[in-house]
N, C-alpha and C positions, 0 to 999 in steps of 0.2 A: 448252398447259397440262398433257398429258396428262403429259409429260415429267418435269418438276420434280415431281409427283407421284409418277412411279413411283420417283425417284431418292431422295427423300427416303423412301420407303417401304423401300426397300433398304436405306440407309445404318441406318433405326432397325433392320431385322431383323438386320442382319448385326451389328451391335453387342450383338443379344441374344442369339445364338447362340454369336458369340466370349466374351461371360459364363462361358457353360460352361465352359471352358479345358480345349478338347478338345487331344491333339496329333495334329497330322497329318504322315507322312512327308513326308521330299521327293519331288518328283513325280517326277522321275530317280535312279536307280541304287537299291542296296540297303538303304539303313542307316533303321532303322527301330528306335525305344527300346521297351526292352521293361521290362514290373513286375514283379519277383520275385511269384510266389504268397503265399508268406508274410507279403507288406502288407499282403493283403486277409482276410488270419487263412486263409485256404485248408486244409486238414488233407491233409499229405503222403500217409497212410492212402486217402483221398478221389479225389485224384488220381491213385495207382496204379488203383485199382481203375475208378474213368475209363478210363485208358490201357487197362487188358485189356480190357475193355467193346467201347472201339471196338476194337481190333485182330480182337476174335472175334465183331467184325458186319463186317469185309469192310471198312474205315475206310484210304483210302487220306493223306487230309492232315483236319489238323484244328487249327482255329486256334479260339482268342479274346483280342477285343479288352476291353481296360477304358481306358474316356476315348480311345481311338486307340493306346494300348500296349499290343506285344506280351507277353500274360499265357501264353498256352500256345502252341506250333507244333510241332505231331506232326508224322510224316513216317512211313509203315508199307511194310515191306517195302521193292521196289525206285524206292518215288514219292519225290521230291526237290521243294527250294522251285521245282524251273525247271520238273518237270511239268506238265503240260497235260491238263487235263480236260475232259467236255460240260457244264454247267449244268442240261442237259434244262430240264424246263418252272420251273426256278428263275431261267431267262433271261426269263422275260415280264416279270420286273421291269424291266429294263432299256427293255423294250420300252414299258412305261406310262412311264416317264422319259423316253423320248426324246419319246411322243405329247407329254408335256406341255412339254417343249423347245420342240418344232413348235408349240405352243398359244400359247405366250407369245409366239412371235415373229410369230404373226397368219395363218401357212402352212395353219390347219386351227381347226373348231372342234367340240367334240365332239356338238353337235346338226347337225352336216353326215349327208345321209344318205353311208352307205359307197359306194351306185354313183356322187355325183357325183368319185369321186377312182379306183376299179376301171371303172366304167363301167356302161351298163345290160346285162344279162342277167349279170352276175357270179354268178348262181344261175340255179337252175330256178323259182325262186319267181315267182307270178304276179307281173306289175310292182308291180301296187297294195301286194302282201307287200315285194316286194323291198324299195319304196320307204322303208318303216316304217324300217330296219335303221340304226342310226345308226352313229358311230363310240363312243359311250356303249356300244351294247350289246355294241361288241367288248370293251371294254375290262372289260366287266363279266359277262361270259358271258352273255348276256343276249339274244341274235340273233333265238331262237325258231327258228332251224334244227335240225334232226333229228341228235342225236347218236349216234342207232341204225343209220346206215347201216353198209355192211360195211365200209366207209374210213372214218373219222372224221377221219382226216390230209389225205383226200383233198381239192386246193381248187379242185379243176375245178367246172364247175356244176353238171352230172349228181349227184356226190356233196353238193351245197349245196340239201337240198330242204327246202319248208317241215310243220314241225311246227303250228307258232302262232304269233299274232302278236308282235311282237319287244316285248320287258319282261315278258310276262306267263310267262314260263318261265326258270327258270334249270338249266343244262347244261353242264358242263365240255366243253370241245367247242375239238379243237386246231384244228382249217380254218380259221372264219371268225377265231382267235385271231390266226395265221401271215397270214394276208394284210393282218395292220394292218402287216407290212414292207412290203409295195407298196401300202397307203396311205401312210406314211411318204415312200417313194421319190417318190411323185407328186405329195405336197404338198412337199417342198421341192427337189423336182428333184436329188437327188443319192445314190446309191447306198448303199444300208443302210450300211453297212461306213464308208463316207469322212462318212456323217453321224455314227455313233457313236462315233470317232477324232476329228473335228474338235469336236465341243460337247459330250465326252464323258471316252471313255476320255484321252486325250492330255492332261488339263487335270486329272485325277488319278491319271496313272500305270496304267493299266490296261494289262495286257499280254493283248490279246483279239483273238478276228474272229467273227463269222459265219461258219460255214459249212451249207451245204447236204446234208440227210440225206434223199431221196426227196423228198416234199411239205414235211418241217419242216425249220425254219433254225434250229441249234443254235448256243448261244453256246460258244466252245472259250477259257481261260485257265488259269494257275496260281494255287492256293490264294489268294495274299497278292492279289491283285486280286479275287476276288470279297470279301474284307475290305474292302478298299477302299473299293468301291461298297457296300458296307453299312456305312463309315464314317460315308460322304456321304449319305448316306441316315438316319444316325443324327444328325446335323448340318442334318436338313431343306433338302437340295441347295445346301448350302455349305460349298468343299474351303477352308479356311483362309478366306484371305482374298479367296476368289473362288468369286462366288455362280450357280452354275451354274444353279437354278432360283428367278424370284422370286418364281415365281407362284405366292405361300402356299394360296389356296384349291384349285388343281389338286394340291398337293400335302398337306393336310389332305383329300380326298377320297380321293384314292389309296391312305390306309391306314387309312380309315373304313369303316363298312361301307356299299356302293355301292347296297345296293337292300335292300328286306326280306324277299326269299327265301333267300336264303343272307345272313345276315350277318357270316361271319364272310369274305366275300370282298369286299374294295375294287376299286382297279384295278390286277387282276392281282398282288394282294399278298391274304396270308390275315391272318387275323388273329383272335388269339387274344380271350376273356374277352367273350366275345358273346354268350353263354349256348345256341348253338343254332349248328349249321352242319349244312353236307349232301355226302358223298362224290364225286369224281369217279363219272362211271358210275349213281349211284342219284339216285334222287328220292325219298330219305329224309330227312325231318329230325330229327336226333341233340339233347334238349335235354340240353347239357350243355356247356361249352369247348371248343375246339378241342383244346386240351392243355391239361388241369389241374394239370397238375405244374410248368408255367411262370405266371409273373406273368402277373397278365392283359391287360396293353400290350404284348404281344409280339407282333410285326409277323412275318412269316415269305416268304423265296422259297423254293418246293416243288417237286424235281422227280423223276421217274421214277429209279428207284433210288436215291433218300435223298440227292442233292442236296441239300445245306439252303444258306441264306444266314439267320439268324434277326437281328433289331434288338430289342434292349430297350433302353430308354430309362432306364426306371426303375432302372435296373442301372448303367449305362452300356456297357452288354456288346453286342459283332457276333461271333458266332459263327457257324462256317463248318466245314461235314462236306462234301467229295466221296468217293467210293468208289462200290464196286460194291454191290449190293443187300443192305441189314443183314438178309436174313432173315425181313423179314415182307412187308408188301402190296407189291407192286410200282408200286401208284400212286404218284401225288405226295404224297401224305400215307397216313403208316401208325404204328400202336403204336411204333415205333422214336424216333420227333418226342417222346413224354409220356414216355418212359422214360431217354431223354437227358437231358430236363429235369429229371427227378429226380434224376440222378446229379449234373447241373451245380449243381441248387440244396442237393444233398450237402453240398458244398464248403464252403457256406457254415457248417451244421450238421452236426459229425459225428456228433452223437450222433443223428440223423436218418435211419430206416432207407432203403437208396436205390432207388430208382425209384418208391417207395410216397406215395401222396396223402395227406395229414394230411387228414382228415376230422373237420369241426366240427359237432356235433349240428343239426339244423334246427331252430327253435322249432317245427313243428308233423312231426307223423311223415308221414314220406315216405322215398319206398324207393329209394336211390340205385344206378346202374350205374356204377361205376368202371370207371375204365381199365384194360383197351383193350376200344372198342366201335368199331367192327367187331372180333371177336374170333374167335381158335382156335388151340385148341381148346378155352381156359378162360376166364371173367371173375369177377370177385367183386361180388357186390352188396350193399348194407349200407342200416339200417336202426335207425332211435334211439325208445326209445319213452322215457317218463317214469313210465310203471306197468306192473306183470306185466302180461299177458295171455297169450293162444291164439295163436300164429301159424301161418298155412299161406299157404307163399310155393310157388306154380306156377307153371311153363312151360309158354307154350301155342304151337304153331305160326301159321303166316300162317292158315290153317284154321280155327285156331279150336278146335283137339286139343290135350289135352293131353301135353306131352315127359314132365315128371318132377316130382316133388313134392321140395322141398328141403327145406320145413322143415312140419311137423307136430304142434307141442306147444306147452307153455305157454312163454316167453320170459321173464327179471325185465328190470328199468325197467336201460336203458342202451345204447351201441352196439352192434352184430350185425352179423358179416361173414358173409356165405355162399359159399362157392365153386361155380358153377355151372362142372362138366364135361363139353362137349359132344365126346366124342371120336367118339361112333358117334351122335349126330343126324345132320339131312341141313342144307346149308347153307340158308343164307334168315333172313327176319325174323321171332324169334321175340318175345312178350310176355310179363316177367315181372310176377305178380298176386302181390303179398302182401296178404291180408286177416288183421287184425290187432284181435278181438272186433269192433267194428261197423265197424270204416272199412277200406276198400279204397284200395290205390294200384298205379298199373301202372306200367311204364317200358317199351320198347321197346329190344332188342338188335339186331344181324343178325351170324348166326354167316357166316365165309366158308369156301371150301372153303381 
């Protein structure tokens, strides 16, 4: 019975999805249709200043798709379409697509704990801990293993010790992330690499492998393939006419948010318009989008040196940056991601100043931290009232001291940007208080070094 169910359940998605009238490459060779910019009104002005943008962040290939056509493909310096890049950690994606692969085909299920597929003692965690640890919390950062140790890559057990119990912590944390490959391997008995080629890359053209970097397994491809998978991904894991994932609900989880401490992280995908997320490395939570400068259904793969893989749906838009490091945070996610976004959603608006957030008044005053936060050495913070008054907006450190006084006088009724310059503070989390005649509001920054 189970059968004819799932068959007829396929046939209606895959007819709602081919609705769309995406186009897809052929799975072989090179020929792939491309949209003049000028159909989508795009402003030539726009797309220069695009072009320099990325060129003078280090921008080795830079693609975007509109419906599956090629709308832009940079190429800087000596990188070519046949180059070959790392993904860094904008390869977990792949890796949450493949779990759910294995999921649908019955090989694994994500309330399995992780030692019945690594084994028991695959940490130093007491058993009772170990046992807690599912394949959910891999996929969701989620482990409650210790991200402070001196290896964080490391996925021996010595380096696998416990912090707390597993859901009630979240921690970007690459160890317990990198060994859902050899979970993978042990639920379907066949080798990273020949399982990602065989119900994968091979069935949409990907031109990719695996390879091994000390403790992490690096996805290596050129440009038009991690497009690709951000096609098929923008197509909800179906390449044409052939539906590579049909398991809607693993795949509506994966670019949901997976749990309530970080929401702007699914499974192993970020994701924008959450109102709130939290840095690799910190256990701070940021309220505010992920990237404000992008639509808020923007799905994201994030990796260590400005990797991007970005899905808008709303758009119809997969756009894809490899390069070397643009210049700001070195993590997976940095000011580089909200300031791309501005220039992309430029495009659309030339009269549109670019990388800047249009900011809509709040109905009640409240004191906003624009991007970029985590910031340095500057951020702008703004601020709407509806009648004069007194303002005195402070900086105060983690302490409790105060850095600097921005603003000290009367204000008339309207918007108010402030620019807050931290060149000579010391890094860390600082609190901005604007009290504004009787009402107070704070927001919380963290300057970096």
């Amino acid at each position: 019975m189970k059968t004819p169910l799932l068959l007829i359940f396929t046939l209606l998605f895959m007819g709602r999805v081919w609705g769309q009238d995406l186009y897809f490459p052929p799975v072989s060779g090179e020929t792939w249709d491309t949209l003049s910019p000028s159909a989508l009104g795009w402003s030539d002005d726009r797309l220069n200043e695009l072009y320099d943008f990325l060129d003078e962040k280090n921008t080795k290939a830079f693609i975007i798709l509109k419906d599956g056509k090629i709308v832009v493909e940079w190429y800087f310096d000596s990188f070519t379409q046949d180059s070959l890049w790392y993904w860094a950690s904008a390869g977990k994606t792949i890796t949450a697509f493949l779990v759910g692969l294995a999921k649908q085909e019955g090989l694994l299920r994500l309330e399995d704990k992780t030692s019945d597929y690594l084994g028991k003692g695959w940490t130093s965690c007491p058993p009772e801990k170990e046992n807690l640890i599912t394949l959910r919390h891999q996929l969701t950062m989620t482990t409650g293993l210790d991200d402070r140790v001196a290896d964080p890559y490391n996925t021996t057990p010595p380096s696998l010790q416990y912090r707390t119990d597993a859901g009630m912590r979240w921690a970007y944390h690459n160890a317990p992330y990198t060994l859902l490959g050899d979970v993978l391997e042990a639920a379907t008995g066949m080798q990273k690499n020949l399982y990602t080629a065989d119900r994968l890359s091979d069935r949409i053209g990907m031109k990719g492998l695996w390879l091994q970097s000390g403790f992490n397994s690096l996805y290596i491809s050129d440009a038009r393939s991690m497009a690709r998978f951000g096609l098929l991904i923008q197509n909800q894991g179906v390449w044409d006419a052939d539906t590579l994932l049909y398991d809607q609900s693993y795949f509506q989880s994966m670019i949901t948010p997976s749990q309530d401490l970080n929401r702007s992280y699914g499974y192993l995908w970020w994701l924008n318009g959450q109102g709130s997320y939290m840095l690799p490395a910190l256990q701070i939570v940021f309220k505010t989008d992920l990237f404000p400068n992008a639509p808020a259904d923007l799905v994201a793969g994030l990796g260590k040196n400005d990797q991007k893989l970005y899905v808008l749906n709303s758009r119809g838009l997969v756009v894809v940056r490899l390069g070397e490091n643009a210049g700001q945070l070195k993590l997976a996610l940095s000011s580089f991601d909200n300031e791309l976004w501005g220039r992309i959603m430029d495009l659309y608006s030339p009269t549109r100043t670019a990388g800047k957030k249009q900011i809509h008044p709040p109905d009640e005053f409240e004191l906003l931290q624009n991007f970029p936060n985590p910031f340095n050495p500057s951020t702008t913070l703004s601020f709407h009232t509806s009648a004069p008054g007194h303002a005195l907006l402070e900086v105060f450190n983690i302490k409790g001291e105060k850095v600097a006084t921005l603003l000290n006088h009367k204000v008339d009724a309207g918007l108010h940007r402030v620019e807050f310059k931290a060149n000579t503070s010391p890094s860390g989390v600082v609190l901005f208080r604007l009290t504004l005649d009787d009402r107070v509001s704070t927001v919380k920054g963290l300057k970096l070094d």
